[in-house]
C-alpha positions in Angstrom: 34.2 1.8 -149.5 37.8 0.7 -149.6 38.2 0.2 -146.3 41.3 -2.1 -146.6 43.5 -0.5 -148.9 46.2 1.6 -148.3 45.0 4.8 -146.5 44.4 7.3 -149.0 46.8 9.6 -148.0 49.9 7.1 -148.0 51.6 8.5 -151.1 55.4 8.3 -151.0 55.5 12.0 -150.7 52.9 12.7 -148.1 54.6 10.4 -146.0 58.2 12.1 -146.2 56.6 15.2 -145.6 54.5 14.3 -142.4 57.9 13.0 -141.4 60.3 15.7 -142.0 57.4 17.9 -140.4 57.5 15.8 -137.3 61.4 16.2 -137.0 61.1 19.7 -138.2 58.9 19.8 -134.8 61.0 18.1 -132.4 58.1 15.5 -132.2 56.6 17.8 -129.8 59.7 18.6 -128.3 60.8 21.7 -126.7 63.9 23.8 -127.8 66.2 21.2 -130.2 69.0 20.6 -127.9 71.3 18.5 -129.0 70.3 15.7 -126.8 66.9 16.2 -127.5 67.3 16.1 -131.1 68.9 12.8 -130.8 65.8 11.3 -128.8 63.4 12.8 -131.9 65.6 11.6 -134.7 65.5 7.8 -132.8 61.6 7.6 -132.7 61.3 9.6 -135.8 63.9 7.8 -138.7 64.5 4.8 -140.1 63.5 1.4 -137.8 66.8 1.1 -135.1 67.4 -2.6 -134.7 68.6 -2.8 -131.1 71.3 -6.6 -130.7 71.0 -7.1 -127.2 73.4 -9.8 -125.5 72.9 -11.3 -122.0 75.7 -13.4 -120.5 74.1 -17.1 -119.4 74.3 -16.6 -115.8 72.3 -13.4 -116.3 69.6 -14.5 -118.4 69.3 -17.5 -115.6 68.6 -14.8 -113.4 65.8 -12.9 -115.5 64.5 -16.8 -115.6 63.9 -16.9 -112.1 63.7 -13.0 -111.3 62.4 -11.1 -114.4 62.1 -7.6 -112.8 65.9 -7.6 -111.3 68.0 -5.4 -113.7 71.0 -7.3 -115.1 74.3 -6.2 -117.3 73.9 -6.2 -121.1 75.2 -5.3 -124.1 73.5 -4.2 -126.3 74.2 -2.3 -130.3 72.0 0.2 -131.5 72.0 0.7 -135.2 75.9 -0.8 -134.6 76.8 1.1 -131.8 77.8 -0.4 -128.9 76.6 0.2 -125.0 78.1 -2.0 -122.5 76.4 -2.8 -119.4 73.2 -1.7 -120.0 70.7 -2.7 -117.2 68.0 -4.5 -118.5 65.0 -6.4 -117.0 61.7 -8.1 -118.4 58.6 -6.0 -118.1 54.9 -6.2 -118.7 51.4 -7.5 -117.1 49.1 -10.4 -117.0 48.3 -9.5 -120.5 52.2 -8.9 -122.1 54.3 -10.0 -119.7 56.6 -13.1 -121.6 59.0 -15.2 -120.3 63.2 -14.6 -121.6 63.1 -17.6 -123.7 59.7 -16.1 -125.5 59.4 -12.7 -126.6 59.6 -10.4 -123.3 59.2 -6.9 -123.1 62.3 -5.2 -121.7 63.3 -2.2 -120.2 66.7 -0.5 -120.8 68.4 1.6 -118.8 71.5 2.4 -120.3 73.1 4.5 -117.5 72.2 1.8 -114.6 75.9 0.5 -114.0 77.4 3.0 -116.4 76.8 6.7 -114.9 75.8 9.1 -117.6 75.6 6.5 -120.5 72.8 7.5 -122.6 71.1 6.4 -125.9 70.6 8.9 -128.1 70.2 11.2 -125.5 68.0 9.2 -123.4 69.1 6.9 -120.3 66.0 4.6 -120.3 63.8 3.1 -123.0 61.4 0.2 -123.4 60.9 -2.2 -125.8 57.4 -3.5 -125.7 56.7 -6.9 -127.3 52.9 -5.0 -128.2 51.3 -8.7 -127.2 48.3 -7.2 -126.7 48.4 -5.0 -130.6 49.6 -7.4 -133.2 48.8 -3.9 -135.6 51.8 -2.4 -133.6 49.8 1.1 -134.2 48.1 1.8 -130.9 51.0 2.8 -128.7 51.8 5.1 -131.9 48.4 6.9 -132.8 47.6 7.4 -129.0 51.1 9.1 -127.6 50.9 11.3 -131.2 47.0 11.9 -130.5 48.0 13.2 -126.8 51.4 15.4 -127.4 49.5 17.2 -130.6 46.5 18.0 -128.1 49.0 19.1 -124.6 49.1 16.0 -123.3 52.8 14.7 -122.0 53.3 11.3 -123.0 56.4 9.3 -123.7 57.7 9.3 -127.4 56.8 6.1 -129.5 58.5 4.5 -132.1 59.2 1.0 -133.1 62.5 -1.2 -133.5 63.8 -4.2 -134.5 64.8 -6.6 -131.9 67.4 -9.6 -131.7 67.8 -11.2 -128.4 70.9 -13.5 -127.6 71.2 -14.2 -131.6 67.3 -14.5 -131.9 65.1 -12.3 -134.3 62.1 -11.2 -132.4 61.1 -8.9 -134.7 59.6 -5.7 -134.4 58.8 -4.1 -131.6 57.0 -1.0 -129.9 59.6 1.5 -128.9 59.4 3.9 -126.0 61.0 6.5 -123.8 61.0 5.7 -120.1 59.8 8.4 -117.5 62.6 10.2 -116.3 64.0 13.0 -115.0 64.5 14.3 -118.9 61.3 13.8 -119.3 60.3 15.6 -117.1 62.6 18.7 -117.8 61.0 18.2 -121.4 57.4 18.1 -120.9 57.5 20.8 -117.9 60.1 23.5 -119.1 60.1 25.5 -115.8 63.5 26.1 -114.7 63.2 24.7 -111.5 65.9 22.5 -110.4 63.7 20.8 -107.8 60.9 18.5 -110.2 57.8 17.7 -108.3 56.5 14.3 -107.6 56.1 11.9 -110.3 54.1 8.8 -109.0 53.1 5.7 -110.6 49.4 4.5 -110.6 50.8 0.8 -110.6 48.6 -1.8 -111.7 44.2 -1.2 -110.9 45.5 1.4 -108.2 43.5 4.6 -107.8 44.5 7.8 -106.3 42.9 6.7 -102.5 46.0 4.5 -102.7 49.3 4.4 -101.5 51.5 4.7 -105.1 54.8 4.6 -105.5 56.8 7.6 -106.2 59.4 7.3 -108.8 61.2 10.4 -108.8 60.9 13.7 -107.4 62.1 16.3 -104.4 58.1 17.7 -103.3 56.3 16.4 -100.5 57.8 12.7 -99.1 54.5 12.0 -97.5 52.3 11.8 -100.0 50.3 15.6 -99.1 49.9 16.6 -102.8 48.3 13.5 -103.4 45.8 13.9 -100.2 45.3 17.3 -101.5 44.2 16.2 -104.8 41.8 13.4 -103.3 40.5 16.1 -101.1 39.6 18.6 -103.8 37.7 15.7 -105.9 35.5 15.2 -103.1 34.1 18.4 -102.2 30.5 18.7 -102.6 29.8 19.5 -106.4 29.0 23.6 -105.8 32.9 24.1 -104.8 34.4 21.6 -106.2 35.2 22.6 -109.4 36.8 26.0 -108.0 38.8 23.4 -105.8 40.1 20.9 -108.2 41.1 23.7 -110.3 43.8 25.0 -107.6 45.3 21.3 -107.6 44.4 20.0 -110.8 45.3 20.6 -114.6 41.7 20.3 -115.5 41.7 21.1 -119.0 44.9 18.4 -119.9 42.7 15.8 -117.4 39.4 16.4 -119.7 41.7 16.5 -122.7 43.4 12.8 -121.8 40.2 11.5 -121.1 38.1 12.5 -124.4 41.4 10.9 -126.4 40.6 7.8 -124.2 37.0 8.0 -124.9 37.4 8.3 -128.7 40.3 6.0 -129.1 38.4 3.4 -126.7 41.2 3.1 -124.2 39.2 0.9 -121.7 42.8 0.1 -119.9 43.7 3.3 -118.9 42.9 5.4 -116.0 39.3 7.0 -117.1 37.9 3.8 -117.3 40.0 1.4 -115.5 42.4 2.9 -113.3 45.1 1.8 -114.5 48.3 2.8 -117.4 48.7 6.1 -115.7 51.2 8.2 -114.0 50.7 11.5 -112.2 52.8 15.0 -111.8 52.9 17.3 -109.6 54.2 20.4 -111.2 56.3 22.6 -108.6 55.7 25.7 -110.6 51.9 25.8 -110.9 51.3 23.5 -108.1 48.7 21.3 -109.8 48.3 17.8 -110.9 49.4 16.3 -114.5 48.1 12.7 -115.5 50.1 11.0 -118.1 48.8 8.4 -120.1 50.7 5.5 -120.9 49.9 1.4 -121.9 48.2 2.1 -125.1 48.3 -0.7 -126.5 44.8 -2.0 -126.5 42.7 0.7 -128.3 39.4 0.7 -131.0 38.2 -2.8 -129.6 34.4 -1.4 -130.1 33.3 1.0 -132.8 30.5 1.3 -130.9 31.3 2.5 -127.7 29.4 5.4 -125.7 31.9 8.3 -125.6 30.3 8.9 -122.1 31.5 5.8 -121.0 31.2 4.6 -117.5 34.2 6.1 -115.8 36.0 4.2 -113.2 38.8 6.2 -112.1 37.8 8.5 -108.8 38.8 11.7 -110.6 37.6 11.4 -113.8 34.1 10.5 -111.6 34.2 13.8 -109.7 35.9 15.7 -112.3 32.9 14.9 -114.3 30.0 15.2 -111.9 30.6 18.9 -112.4 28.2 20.6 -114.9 30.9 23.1 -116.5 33.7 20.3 -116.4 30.9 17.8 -117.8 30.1 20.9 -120.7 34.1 21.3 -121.3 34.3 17.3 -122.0 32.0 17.3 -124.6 33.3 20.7 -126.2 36.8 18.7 -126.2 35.4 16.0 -128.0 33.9 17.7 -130.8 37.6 19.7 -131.0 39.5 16.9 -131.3 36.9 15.3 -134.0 37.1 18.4 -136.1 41.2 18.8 -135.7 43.0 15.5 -134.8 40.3 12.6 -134.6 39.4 12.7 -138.3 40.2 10.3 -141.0 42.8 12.6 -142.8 44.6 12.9 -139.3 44.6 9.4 -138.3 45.2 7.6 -142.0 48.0 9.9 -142.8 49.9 8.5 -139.9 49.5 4.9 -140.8 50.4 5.7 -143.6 54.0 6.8 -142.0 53.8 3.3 -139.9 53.3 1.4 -142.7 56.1 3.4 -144.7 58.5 2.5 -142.0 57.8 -0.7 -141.1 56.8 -2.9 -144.1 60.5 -2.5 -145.2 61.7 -4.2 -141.9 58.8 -7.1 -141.8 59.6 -7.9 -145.2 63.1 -9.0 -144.7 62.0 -10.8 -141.6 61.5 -14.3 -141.7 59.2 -14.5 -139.1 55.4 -14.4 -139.7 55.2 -11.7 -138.3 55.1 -9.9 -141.4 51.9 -11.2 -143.0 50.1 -11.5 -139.8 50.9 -8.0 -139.3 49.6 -6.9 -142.8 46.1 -8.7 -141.5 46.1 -6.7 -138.1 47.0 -3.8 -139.8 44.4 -3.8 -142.1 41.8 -4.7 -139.6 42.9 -1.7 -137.1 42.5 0.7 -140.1 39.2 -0.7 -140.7 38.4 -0.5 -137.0 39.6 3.1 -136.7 37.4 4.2 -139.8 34.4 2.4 -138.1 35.2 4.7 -134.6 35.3 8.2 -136.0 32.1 6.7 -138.1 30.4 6.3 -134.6 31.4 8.9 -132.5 30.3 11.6 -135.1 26.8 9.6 -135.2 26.7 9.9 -131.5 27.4 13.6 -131.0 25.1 14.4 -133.7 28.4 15.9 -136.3 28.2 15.5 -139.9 30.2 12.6 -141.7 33.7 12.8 -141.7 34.2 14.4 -145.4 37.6 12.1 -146.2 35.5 9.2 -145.1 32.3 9.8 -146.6 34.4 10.5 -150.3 36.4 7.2 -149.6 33.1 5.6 -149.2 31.6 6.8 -152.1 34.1 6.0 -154.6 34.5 2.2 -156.7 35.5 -0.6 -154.7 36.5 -3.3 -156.8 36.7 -7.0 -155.7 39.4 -7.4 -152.7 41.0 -10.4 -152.0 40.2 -12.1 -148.4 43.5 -13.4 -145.9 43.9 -14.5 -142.5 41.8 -17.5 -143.0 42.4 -19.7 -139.4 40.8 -23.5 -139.5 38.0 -24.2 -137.4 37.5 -28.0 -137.1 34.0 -28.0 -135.1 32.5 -31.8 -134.9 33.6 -35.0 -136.1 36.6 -35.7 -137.6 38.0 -33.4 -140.4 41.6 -32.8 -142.0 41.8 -29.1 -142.6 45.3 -27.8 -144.5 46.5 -25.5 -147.4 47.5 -27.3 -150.8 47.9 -27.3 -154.4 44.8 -28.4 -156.1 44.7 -28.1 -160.3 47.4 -25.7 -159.9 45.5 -23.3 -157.5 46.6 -22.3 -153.9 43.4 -24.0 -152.3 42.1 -24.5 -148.8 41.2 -27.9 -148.3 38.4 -29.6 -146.1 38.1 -33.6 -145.4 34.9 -34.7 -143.5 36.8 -38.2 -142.5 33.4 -39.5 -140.0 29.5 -38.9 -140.1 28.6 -35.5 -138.8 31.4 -33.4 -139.1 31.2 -30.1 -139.7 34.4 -27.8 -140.4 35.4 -24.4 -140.7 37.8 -21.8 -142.4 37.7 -18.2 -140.9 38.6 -14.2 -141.5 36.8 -11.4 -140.2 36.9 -7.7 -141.0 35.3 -4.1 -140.3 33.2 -3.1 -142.8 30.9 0.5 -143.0 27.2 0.2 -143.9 26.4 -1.5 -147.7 25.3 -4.1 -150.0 28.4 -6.7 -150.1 28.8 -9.6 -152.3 31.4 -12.5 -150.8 32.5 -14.2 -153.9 34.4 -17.4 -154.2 35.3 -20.8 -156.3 35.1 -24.1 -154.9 35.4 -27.9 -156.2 34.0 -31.1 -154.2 35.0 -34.9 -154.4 32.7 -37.7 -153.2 31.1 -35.0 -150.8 28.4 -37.2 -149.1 25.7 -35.6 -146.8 23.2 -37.1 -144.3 19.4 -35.8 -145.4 18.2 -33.1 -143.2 21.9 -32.5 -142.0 21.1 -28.5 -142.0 23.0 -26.5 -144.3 25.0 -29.6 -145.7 27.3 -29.9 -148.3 30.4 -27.3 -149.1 29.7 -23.2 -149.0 30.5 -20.0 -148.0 28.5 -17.6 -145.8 29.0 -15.1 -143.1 28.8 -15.5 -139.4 25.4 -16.1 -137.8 23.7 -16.5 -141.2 22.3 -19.2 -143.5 24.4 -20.4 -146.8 22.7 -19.3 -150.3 24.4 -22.0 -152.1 25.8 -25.3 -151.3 27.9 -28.3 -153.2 28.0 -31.8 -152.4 28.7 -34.9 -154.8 31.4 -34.6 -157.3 31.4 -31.4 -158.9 34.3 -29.3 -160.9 35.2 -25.5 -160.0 32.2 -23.6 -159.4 31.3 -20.5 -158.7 29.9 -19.5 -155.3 28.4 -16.4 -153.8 26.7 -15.3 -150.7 25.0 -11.6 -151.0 24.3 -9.6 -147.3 23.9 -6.0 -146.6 24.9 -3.8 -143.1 22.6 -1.2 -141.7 25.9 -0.3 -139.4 29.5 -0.9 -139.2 29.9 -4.0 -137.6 32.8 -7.1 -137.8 32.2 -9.6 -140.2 33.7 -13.1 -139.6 33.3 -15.1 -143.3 33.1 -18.9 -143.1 33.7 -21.0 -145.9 32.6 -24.9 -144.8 32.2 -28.4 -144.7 28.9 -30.3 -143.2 29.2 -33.8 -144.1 29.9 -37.6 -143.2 32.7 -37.9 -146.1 34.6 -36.2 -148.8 36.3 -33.4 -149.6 36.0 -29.8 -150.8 38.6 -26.9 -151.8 38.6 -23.5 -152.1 40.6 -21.5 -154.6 42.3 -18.8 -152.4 43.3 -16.0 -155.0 39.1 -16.4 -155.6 37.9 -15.5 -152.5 37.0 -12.0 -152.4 34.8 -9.1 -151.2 33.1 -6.7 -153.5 30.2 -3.7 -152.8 27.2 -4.6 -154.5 
């Protein structure tokens, strides 16, 4: 099974040669211009640590108005940019105060014409609030360029704010006019219309244009809605002249696999559009990808939301393309090899960074890490089961091979009833979790989950108890471990030395496992050796 280790593929050299491969590439970049070289070679190298430095009058001002662009300076790597415009950015689910950990856009030539950053004039950094595996943003924009998909570059940086270390961040190009010379290499000096889908907006809305010379009243965009609702017989001729239909179904099977449920398939939402002057037709661009692989399980004909994806759909040769793009990308990008091989590079990048933090961000991010390779495995796991494909072969021999015991983390107290004391501490020389029932009835909880694939697991542990006293008929009393949802196999109460537990459960399917270890009980205490508590395949 080995779900949890490092992907299989993360070998030193693998790693350097995925990399150099990437550069090699331009990161889907067109011609290596010099400029464009320098954008590749930021997302692509070592971790930049960007020093940004806001005058106090100025952060007052993001205080009060976060979204007004202010003067910075800010190094990169030790070079220095003065006057950089910067604001806070972000939604109900990111958006953080200055004094927190905001995300922030930079736009480097705002009040300096012409001043770029490694080529590029605007970049965000995204505080990933929402993706504590800083992974998503990564996989997705890599999952979309390697398919045809424009999408901003994605990296990750280091961040210190006004002398404070806010560690690592999600780092990303802004949509520009670069970008758009990049993505759409046409020649024409006149770029079409590049609009926003702002936040829950649809197409049958007004959005805001951000850049662009076409149409100033919004006629592509009424030709688009038009063409997506013509009755079903024409439509597909129709939406072809204004639409890049095979890009659209391509975006939305990478949101279907990936489980994108924010973006604009399935929520109408993280989403721009372009109009490209040269073949006339609509581009959507994915962005906000930050919330991905939430549910193993879900359909990969999901309920779409979005009023194109809807109509697009509703027509049988589109609906037959969909599912043809699905099972391409399953057999070519959307395969264990694919998406492990680049963790691997994330986690060869970033753990050097986190590690000389001295935040927590490191070991919590080891945890989510973990977890969203786990989750990932459990996906591609699914989606083949639902479109009938064989097993993913770099899965299926992963599963197949030893799995020795793995040590459990992340355990998060849970007091539940009563009164408890719940801390870490040094019992008999062991790094223990400790449990105090200190009133009549209280029941007390440590937790972890993880994604695990079908099979016969043993949860292994060792635990001691000290005048443990339990109610009769209290159910399940005592000390124990167990999973979520189930019944303890063994319990302790009483006085007892170190003693070995166990609790034995099997999975028909993937599914998230949250373990418990436990106190029910009026008084006493109980421990639990951390460096015992472990997960085997039986």
């Amino acid at each position: 099974m080995r779900m949890s280790m490092r992907p299989p593929c993360a070998t030193v050299g693998v790693v350097w040669i995925l990399l150099a491969a990437w550069l090699a590439a331009g990161a889907g970049l067109h011609a290596a211009s010099g400029r464009e070289a320098a954008a590749a070679a930021l997302f692509a190298g070592p971790v930049p640590t960007f020093e940004i430095t806001v005058a106090p009058d100025d952060a007052d001002r993001l205080r009060h108005e976060p979204r007004s662009y202010v003067p910075a300076e800010v190094r990169v790597d030790g070079v220095r940019y003065t006057r950089v415009g910067i604001h806070l950015k972000g939604a109900a689910g990111s958006f953080r105060d200055f004094d927190d950990r905001p995300a922030l856009t930079l736009n480097f030539d705002k009040f300096v014409k012409g001043q770029r950053c490694s080529g590029l004039e605007k970049l965000h950094l995204n505080n990933s609030a929402q993706d504590d595996s800083l992974t998503s943003e990564f996989l997705a924009s890599r999952l979309h360029r390697e398919a045809g998909v424009p999408t901003a570059l994605s990296g990750h940086a280091r961040v210190r704010l006004n002398g404070r270390d806010l560690g690592v961040y999600v780092l990303k190009e802004g949509y520009d006019a670069f970008f758009l010379r990049r993505q759409f290499p046409s020649g024409n000096p006149a770029p079409g219309n590049l609009y926003d889908g702002g936040f829950l907006q649809d197409v049958d809305a007004r959005l805001e244009r951000d850049t662009g010379k076409g149409p100033a009243d919004h006629s592509d965009l009424r030709a688009l809605r038009r063409a997506a609702t013509t009755p079903v017989a024409k439509r597909g001729a129709s939406l072809e002249q204004v639409l890049d239909v095979d890009r659209f179904l391509t975006c939305l099977a990478i949101q279907a696999l990936t489980d994108d449920w924010d973006g604009y398939g399935r929520n109408r939402n993280n989403y721009r559009i372009y109009f490209d002057p040269v073949s006339g037709r609509a581009v959507f661009i994915p962005h906000g990808m930050d919330q991905l692989f939430a549910d193993p399980g879900a359909p990969v004909n999901p309920d779409w939301q979005g009023l194109i994806a809807r109509r697009v759909l509703e027509v049988p040769e589109f609906r037959d393309r969909y599912g043809r793009k699905l099972t391409n990308l399953l057999e070519r990008q959307f395969t264990w090899q694919w998406m492990s091989n680049h963790l691997a590079l994330v986690e060869a990048q970033l753990l050097p960074v986190l590690a000389g933090n001295s935040s927590e961000q490191h070991p919590s991010w080891s945890r989510e890490f973990r977890k969203q390779s786990n989750r990932i495995a459990a996906r591609i796991r699914n989606v083949r089961r639902q479109l009938g494909l064989p097993p993913d072969a770099a899965l299926a021999a992963m599963q197949s091979a030893p799995m020795p015991p793995e040590p459990l983390t992340g355990w998060h107290p849970r007091p539940q009833q009563g009164a408890a004391i719940l801390d870490e501490r040094t019992e008999d020389g062991r790094r223990t979790l400790h449990l105090e029932a200190r009133r009549r009835g209280t029941v007390a909880s440590y937790r972890t989950s993880q994604v695990l694939p079908p099979g016969e697991y043993v949860l292994e542990g060792l635990a001691r108890t000290k005048s443990l006293t339990v109610a009769p008929g209290m159910p399940g009393r005592g000390a124990g471990l167990r999973i979520s949802g189930a019944d303890r196999q063994q319990s302790l109460s009483g006085d007892t030395d170190w003693t070995p537990l166990h609790y034995e459960f099997e999975l028909e399917d993937d599914a998230e496992v949250e373990f418990v270890l436990e106190i029910r009980a009026d008084r006493g205490e109980a421990w639990f050796d951390l460096d015992a508590l472990r997960l085997r395949r039986r």
